[in-house]
Biopython code that builds the backbone (N, CA, C, O; Angstrom):
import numpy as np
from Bio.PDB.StructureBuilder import StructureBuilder

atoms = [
    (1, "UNK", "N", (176.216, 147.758, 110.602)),
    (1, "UNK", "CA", (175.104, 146.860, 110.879)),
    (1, "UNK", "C", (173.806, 147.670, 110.884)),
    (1, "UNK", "O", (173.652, 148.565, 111.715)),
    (2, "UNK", "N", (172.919, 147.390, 110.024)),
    (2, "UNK", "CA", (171.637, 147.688, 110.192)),
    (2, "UNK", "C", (170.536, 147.650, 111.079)),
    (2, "UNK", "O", (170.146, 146.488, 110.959)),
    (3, "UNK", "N", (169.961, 148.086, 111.716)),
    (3, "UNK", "CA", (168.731, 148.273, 112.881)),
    (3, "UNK", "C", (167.334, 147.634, 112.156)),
    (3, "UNK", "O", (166.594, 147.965, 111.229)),
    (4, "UNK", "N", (167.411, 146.605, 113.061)),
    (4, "UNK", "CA", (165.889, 146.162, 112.834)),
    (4, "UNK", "C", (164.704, 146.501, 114.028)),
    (4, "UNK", "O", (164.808, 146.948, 115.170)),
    (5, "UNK", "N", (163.411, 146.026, 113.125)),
    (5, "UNK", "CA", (162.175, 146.181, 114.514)),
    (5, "UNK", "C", (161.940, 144.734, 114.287)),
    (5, "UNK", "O", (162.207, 144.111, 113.259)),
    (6, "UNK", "N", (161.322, 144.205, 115.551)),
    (6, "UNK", "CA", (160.544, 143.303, 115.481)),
    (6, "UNK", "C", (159.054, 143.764, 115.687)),
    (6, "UNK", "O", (158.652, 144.384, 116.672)),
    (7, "UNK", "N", (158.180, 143.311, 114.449)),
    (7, "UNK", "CA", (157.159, 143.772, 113.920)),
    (7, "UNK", "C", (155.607, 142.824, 114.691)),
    (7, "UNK", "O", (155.248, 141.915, 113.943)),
    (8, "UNK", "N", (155.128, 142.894, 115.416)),
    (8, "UNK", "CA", (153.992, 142.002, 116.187)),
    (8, "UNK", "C", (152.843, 142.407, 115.616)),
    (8, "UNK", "O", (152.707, 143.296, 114.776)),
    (9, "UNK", "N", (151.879, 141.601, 116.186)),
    (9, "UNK", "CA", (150.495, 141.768, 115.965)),
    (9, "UNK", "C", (149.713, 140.794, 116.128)),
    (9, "UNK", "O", (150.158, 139.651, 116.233)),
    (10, "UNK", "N", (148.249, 141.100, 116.184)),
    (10, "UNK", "CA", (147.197, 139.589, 116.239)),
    (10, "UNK", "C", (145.646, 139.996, 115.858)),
    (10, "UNK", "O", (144.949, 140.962, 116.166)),
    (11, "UNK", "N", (145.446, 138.968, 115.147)),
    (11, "UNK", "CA", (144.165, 139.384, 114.576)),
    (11, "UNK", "C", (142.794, 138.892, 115.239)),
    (11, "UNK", "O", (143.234, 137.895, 115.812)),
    (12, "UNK", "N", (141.662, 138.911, 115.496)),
    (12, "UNK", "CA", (141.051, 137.950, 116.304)),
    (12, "UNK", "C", (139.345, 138.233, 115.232)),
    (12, "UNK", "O", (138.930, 139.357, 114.951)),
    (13, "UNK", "N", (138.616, 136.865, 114.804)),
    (13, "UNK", "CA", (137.798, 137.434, 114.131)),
    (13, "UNK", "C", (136.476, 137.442, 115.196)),
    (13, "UNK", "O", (136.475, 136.969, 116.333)),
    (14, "UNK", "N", (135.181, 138.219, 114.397)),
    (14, "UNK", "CA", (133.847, 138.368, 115.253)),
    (14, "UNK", "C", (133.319, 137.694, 115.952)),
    (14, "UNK", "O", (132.494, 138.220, 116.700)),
    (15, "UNK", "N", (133.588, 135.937, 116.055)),
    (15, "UNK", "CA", (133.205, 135.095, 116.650)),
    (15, "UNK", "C", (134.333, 134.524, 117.749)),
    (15, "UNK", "O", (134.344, 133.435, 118.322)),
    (16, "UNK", "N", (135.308, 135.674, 117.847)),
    (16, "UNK", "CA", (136.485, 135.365, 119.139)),
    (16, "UNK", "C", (137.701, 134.446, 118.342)),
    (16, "UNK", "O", (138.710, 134.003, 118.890)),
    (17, "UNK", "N", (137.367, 134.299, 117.052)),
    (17, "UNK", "CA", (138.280, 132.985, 116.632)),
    (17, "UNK", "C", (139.716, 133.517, 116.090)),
    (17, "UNK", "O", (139.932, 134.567, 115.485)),
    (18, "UNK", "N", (140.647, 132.500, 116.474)),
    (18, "UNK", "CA", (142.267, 133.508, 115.561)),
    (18, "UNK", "C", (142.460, 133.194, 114.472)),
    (18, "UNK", "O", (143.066, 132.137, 114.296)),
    (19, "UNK", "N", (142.108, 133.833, 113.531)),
    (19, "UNK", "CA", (142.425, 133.345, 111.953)),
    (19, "UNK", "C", (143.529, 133.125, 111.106)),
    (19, "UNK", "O", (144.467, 133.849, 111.442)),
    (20, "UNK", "N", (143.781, 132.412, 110.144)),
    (20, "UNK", "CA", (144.663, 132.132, 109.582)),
    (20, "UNK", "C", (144.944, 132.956, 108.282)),
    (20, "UNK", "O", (144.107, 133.605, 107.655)),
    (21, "UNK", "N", (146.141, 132.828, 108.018)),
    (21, "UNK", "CA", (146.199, 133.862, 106.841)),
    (21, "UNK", "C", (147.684, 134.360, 106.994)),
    (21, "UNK", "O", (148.441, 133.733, 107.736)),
    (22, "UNK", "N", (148.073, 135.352, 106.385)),
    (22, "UNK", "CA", (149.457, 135.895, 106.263)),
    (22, "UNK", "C", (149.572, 137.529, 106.044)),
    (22, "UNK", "O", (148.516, 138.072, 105.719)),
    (23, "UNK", "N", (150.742, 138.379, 106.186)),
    (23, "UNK", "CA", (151.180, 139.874, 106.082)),
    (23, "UNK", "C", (152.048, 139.667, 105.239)),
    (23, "UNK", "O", (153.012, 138.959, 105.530)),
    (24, "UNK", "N", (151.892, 140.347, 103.739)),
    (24, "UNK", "CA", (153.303, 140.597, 103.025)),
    (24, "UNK", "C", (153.752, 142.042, 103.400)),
    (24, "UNK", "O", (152.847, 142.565, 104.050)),
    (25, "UNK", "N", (154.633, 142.741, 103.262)),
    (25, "UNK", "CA", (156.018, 143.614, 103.454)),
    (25, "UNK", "C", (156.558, 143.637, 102.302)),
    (25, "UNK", "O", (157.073, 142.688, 101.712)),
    (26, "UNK", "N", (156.387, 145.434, 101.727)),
    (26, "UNK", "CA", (157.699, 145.523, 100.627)),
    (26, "UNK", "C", (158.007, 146.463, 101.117)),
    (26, "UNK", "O", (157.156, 147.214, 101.593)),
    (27, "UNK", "N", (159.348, 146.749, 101.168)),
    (27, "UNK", "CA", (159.654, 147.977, 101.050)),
    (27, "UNK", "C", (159.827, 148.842, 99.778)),
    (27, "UNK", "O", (159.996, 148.420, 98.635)),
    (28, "UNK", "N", (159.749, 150.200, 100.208)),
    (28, "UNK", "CA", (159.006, 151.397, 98.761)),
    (28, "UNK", "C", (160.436, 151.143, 98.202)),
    (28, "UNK", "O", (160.242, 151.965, 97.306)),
    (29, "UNK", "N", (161.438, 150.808, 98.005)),
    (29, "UNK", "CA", (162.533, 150.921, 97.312)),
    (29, "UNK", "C", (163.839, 150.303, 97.451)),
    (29, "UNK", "O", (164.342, 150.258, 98.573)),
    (30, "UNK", "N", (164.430, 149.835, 96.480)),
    (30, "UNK", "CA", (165.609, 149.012, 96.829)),
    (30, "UNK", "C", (166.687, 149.853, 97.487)),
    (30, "UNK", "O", (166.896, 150.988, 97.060)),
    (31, "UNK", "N", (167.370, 149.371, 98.481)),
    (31, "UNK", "CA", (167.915, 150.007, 99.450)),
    (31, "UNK", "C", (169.180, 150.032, 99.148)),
    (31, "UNK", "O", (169.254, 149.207, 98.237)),
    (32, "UNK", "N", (170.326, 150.490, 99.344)),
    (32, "UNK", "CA", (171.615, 150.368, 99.625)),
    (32, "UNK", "C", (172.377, 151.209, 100.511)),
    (32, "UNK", "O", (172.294, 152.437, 100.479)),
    (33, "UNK", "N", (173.542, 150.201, 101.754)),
    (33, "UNK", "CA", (174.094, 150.976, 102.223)),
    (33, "UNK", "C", (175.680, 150.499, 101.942)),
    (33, "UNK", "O", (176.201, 149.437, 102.284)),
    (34, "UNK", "N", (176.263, 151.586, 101.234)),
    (34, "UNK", "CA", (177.899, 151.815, 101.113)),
    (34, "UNK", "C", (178.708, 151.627, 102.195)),
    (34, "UNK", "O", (179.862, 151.231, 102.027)),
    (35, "UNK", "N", (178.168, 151.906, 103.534)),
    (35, "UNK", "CA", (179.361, 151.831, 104.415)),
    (35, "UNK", "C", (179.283, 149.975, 104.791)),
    (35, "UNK", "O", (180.260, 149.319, 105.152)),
    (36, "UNK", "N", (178.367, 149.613, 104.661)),
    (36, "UNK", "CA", (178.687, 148.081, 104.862)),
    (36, "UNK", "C", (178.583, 147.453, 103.516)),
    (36, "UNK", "O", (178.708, 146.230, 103.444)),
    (37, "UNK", "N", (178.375, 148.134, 102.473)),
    (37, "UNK", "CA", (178.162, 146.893, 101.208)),
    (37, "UNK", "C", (176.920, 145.877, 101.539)),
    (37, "UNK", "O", (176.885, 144.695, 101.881)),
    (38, "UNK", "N", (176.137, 146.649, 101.340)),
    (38, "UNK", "CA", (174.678, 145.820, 101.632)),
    (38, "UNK", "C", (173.471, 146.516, 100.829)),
    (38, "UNK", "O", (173.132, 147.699, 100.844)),
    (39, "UNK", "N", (172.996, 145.575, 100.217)),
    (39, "UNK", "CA", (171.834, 145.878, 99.117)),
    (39, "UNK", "C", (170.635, 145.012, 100.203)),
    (39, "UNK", "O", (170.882, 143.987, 100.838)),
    (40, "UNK", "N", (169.509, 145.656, 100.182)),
    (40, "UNK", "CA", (168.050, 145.069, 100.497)),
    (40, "UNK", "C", (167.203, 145.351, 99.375)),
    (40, "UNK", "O", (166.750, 146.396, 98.909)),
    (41, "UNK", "N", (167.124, 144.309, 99.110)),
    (41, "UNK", "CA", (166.026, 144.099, 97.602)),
    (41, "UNK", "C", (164.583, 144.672, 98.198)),
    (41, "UNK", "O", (164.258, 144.959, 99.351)),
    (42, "UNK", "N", (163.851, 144.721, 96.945)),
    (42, "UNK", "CA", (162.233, 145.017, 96.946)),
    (42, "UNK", "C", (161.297, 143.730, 97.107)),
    (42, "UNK", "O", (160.089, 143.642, 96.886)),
    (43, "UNK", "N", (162.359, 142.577, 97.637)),
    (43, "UNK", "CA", (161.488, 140.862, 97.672)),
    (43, "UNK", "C", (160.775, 141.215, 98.907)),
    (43, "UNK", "O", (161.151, 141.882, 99.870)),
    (44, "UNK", "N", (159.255, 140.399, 98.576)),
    (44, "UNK", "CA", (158.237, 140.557, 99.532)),
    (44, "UNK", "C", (158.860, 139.904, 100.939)),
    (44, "UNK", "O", (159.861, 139.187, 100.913)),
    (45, "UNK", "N", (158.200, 140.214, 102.080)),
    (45, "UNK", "CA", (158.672, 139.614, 103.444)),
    (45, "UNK", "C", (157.129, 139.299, 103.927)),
    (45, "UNK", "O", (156.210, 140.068, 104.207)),
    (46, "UNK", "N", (157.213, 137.839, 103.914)),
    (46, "UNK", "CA", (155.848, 137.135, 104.371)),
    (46, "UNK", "C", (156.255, 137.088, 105.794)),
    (46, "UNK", "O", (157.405, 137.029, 106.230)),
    (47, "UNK", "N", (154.710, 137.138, 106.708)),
    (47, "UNK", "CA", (154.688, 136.683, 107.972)),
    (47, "UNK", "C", (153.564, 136.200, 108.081)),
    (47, "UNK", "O", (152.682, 137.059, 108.055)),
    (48, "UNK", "N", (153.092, 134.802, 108.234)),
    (48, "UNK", "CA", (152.243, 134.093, 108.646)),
    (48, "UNK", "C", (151.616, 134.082, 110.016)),
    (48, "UNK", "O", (152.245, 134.143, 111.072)),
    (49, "UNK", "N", (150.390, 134.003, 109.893)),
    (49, "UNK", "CA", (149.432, 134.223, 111.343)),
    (49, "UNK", "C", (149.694, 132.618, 112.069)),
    (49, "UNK", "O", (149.945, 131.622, 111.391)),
    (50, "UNK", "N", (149.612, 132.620, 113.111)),
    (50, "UNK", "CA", (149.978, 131.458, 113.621)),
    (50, "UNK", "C", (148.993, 131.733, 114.862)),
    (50, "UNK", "O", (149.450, 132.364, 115.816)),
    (51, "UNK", "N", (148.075, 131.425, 114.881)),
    (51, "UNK", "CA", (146.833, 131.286, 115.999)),
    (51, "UNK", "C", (146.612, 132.592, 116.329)),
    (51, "UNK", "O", (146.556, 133.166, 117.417)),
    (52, "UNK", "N", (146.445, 133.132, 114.679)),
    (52, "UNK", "CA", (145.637, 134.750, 114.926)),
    (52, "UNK", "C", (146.879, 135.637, 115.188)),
    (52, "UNK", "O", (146.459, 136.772, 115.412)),
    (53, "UNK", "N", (148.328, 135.598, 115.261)),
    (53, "UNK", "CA", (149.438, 136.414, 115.823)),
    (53, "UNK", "C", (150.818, 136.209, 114.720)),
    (53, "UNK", "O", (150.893, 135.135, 114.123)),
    (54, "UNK", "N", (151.730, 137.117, 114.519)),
    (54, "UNK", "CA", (152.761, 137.201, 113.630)),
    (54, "UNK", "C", (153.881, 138.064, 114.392)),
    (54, "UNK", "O", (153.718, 139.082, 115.064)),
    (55, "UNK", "N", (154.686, 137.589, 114.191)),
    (55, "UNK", "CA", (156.172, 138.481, 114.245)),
    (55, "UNK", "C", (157.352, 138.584, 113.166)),
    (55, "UNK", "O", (158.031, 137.598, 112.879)),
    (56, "UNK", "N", (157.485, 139.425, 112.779)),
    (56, "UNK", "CA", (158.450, 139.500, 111.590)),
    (56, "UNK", "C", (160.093, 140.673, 111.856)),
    (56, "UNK", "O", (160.172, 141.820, 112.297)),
    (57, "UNK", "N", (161.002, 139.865, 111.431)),
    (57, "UNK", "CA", (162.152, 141.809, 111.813)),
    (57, "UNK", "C", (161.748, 141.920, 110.651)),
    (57, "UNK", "O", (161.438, 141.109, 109.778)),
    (58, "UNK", "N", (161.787, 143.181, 110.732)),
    (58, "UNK", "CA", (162.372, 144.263, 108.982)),
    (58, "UNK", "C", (163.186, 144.967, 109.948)),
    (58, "UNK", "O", (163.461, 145.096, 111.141)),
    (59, "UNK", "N", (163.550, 145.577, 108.063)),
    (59, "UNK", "CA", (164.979, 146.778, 108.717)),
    (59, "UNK", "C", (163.895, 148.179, 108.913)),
    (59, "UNK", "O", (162.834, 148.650, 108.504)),
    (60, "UNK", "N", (165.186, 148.459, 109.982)),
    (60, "UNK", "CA", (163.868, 149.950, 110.654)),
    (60, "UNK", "C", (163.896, 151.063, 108.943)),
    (60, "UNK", "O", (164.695, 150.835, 108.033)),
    (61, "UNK", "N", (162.988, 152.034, 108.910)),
    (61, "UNK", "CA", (163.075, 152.910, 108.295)),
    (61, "UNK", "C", (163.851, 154.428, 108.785)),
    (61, "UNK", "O", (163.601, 155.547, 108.337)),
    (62, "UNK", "N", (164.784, 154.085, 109.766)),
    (62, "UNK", "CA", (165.541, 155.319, 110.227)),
    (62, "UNK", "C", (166.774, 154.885, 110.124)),
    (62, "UNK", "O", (167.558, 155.671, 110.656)),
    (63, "UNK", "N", (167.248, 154.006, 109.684)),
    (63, "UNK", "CA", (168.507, 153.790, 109.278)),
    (63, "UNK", "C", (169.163, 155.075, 108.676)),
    (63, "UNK", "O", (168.654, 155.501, 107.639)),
    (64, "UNK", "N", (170.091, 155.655, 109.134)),
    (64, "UNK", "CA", (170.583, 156.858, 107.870)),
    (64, "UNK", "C", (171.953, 156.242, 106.917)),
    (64, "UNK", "O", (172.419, 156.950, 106.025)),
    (65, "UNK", "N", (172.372, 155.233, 107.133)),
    (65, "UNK", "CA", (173.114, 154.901, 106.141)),
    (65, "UNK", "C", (172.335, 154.236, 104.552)),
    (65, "UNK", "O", (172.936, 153.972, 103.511)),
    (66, "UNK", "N", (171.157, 154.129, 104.772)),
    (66, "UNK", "CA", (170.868, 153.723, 103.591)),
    (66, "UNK", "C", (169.814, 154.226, 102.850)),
    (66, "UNK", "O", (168.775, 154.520, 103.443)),
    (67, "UNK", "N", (169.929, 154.414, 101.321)),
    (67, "UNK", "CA", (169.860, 155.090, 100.410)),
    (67, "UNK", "C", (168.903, 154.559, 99.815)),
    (67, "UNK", "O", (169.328, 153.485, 99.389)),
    (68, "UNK", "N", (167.372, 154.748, 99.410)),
    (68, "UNK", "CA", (167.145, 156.359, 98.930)),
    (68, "UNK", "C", (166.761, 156.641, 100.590)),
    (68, "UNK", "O", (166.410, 155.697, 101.298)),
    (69, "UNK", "N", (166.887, 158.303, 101.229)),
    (69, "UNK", "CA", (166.072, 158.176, 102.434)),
    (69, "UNK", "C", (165.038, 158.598, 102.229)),
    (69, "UNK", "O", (164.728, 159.185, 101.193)),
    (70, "UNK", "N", (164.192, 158.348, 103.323)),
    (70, "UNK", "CA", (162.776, 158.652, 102.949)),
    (70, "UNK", "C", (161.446, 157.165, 102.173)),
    (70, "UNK", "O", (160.343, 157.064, 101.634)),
    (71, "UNK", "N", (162.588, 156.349, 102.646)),
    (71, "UNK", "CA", (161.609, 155.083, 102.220)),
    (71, "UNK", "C", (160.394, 154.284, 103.034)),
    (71, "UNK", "O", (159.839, 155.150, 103.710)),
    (72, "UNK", "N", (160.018, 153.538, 103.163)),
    (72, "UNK", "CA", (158.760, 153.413, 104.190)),
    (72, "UNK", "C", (158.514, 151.615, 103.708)),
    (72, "UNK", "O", (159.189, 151.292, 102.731)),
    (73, "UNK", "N", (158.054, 151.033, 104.024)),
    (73, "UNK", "CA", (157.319, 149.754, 104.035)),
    (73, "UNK", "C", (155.735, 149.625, 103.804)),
    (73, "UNK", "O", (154.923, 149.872, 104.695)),
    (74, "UNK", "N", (155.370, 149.194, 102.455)),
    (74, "UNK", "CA", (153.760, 148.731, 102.099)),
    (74, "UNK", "C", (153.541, 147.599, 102.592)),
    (74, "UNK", "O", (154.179, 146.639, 102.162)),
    (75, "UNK", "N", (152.410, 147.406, 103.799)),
    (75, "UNK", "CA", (151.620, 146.312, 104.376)),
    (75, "UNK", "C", (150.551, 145.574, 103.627)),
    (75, "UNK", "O", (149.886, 146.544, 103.262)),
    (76, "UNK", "N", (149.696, 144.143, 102.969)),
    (76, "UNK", "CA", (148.967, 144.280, 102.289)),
    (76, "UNK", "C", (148.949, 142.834, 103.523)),
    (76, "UNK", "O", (149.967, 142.284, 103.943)),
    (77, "UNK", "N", (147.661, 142.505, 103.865)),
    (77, "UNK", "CA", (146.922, 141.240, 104.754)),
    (77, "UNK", "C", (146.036, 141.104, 104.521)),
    (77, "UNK", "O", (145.097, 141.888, 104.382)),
    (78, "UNK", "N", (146.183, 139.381, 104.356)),
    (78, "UNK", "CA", (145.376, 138.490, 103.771)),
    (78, "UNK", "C", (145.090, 137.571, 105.059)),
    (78, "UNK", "O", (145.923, 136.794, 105.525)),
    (79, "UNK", "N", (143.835, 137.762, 105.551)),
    (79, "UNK", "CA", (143.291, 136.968, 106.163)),
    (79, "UNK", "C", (142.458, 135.818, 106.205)),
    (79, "UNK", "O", (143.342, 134.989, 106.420)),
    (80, "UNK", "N", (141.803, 135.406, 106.176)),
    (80, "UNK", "CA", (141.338, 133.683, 106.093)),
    (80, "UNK", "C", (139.792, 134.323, 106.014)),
    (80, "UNK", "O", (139.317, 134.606, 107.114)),
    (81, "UNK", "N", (138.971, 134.579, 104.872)),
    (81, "UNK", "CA", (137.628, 134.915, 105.277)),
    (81, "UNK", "C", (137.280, 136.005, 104.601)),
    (81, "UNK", "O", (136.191, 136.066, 104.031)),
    (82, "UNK", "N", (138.059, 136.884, 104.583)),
    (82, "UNK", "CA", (137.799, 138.135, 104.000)),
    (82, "UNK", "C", (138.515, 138.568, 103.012)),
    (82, "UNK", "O", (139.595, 137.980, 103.070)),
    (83, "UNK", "N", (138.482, 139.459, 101.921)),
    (83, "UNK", "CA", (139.358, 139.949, 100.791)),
    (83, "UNK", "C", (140.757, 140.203, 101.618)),
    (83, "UNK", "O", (141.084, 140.077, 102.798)),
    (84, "UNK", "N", (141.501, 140.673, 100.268)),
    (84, "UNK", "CA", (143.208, 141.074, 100.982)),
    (84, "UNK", "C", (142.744, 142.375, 101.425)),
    (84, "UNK", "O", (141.666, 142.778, 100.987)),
    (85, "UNK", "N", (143.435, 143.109, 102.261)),
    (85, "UNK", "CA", (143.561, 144.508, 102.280)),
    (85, "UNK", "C", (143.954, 145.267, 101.586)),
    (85, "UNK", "O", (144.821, 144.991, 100.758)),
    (86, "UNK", "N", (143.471, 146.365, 101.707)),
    (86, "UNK", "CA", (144.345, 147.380, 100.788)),
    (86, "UNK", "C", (145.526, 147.861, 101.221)),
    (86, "UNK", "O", (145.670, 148.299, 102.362)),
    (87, "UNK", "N", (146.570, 147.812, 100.244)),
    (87, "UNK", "CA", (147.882, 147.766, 101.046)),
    (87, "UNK", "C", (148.071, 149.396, 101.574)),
    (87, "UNK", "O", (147.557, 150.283, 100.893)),
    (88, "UNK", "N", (148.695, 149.678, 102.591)),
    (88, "UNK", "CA", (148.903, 150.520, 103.127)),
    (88, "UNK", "C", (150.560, 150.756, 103.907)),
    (88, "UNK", "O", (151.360, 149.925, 104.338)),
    (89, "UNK", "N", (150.612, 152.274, 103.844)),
    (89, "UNK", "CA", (152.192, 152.648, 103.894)),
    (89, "UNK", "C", (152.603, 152.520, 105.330)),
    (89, "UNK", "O", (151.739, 152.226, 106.156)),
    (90, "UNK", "N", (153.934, 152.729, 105.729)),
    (90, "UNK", "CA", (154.169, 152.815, 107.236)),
    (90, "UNK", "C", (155.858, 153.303, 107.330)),
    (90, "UNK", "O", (156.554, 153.184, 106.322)),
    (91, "UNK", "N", (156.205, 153.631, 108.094)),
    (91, "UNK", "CA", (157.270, 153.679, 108.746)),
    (91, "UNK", "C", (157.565, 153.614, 109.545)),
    (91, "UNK", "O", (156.951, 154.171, 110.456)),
    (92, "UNK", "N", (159.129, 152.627, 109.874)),
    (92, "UNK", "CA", (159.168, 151.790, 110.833)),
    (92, "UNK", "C", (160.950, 152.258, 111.785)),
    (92, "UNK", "O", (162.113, 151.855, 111.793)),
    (93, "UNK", "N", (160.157, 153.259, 112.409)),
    (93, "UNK", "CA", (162.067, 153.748, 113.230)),
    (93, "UNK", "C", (162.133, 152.540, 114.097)),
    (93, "UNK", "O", (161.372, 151.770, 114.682)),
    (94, "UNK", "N", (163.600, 152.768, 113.873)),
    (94, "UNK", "CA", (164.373, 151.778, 115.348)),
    (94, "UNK", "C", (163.698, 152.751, 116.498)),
    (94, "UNK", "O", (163.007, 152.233, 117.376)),
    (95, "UNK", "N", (163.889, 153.989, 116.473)),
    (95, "UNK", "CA", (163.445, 155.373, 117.150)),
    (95, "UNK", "C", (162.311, 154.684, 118.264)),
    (95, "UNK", "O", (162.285, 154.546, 119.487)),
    (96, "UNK", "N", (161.609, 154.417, 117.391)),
    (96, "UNK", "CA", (160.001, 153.900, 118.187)),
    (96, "UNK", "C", (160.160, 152.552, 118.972)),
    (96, "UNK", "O", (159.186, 152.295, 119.679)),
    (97, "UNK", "N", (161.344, 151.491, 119.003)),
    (97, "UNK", "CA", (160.846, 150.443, 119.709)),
    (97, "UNK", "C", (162.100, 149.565, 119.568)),
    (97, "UNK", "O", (162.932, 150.140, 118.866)),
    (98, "UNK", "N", (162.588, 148.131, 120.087)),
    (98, "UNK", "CA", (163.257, 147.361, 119.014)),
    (98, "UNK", "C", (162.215, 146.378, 118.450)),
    (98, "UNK", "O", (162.602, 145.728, 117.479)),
    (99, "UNK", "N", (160.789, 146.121, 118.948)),
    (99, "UNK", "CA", (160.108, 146.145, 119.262)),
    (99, "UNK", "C", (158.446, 146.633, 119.269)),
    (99, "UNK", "O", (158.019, 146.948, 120.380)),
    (100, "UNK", "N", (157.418, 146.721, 118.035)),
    (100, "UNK", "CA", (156.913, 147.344, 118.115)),
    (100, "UNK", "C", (155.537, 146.919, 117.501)),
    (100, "UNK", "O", (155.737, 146.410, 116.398)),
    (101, "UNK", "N", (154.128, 146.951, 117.852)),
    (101, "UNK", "CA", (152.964, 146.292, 117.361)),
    (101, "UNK", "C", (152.426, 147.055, 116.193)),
    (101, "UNK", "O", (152.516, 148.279, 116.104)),
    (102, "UNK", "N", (151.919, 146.362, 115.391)),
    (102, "UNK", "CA", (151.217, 146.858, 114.081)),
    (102, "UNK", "C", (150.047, 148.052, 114.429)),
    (102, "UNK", "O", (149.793, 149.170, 113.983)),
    (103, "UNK", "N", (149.675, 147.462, 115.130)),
    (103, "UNK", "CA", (148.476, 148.454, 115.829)),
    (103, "UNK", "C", (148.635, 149.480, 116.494)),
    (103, "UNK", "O", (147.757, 149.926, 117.233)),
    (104, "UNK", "N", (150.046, 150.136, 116.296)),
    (104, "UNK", "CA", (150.323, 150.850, 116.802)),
    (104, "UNK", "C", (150.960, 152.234, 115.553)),
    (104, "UNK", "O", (151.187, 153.442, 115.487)),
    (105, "UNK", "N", (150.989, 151.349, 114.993)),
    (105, "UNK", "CA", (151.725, 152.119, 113.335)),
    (105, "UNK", "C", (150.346, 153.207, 112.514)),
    (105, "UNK", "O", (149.295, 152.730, 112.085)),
    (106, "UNK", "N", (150.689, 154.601, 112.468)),
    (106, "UNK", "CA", (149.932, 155.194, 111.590)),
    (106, "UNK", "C", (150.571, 155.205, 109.774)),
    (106, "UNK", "O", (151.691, 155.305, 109.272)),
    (107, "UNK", "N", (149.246, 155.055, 109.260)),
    (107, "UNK", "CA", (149.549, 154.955, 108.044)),
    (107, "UNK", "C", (150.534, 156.312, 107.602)),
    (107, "UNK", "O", (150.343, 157.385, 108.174)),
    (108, "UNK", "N", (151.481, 156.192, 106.659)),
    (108, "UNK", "CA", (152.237, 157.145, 106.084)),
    (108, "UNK", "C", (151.291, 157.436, 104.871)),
    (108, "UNK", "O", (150.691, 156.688, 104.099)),
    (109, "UNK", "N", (151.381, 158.867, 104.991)),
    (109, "UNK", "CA", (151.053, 160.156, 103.765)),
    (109, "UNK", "C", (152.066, 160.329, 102.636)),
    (109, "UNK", "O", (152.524, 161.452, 102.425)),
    (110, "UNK", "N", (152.491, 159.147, 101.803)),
    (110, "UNK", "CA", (153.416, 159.742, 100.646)),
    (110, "UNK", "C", (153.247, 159.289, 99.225)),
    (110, "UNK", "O", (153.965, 159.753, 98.339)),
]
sb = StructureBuilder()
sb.init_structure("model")
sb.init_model(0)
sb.init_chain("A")
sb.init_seg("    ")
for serial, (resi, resn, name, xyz) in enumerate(atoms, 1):
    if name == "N":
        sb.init_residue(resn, " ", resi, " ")
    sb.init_atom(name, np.array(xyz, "f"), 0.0, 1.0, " ", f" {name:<3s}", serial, name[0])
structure = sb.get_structure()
């Protein structure tokens, strides 16, 4: 069985307001783990803002059963108002949380 995080966050814009909009999620590479027979594709993972706030699982990035290691998750958010973001890298251990806020994630160097 694979280790997930549950992924939080909330956006709030300049005038106090919670905006609408969405977070896609890819992960850097199609995954596979042999000891359970389990493939995780490269399909995007939407999470929608819901009064400025989102929660999403992904699978953690410290899994060691699955292959390639060294993979990470690209963030790209689209908020209600402003351009998309520029997508940006992350990695996501079970290590750190089951549990864990966006705003808390430093961008990955790879």
């Amino acid at each position: 069985m694979l280790n997930t995080v549950t992924l939080t966050g909330s956006y709030e814009g300049g005038d106090g307001s919670q905006p609408s909009g969405w977070l896609q999620f890819v992960p850097s590479a199609a995954l596979t783990d042999a000891d359970d027979c389990v493939l995780v594709t490269q399909e995007p993972v939407n999470a929608e803002l819901v009064s400025g706030a989102f929660s999403v699982t992904l699978t953690a990035t410290d899994n060691t059963d699955l292959q390639p290691s060294g993979w990470y998750w690209t963030v790209t958010e689209y908020v209600a108002g402003m351009p998309p973001s520029q997508p940006w890298n992350f990695f996501l251990p079970f290590a750190g949380g089951a549990t864990q806020d966006i705003s808390g994630l430093s961008p990955a160097a790879v």
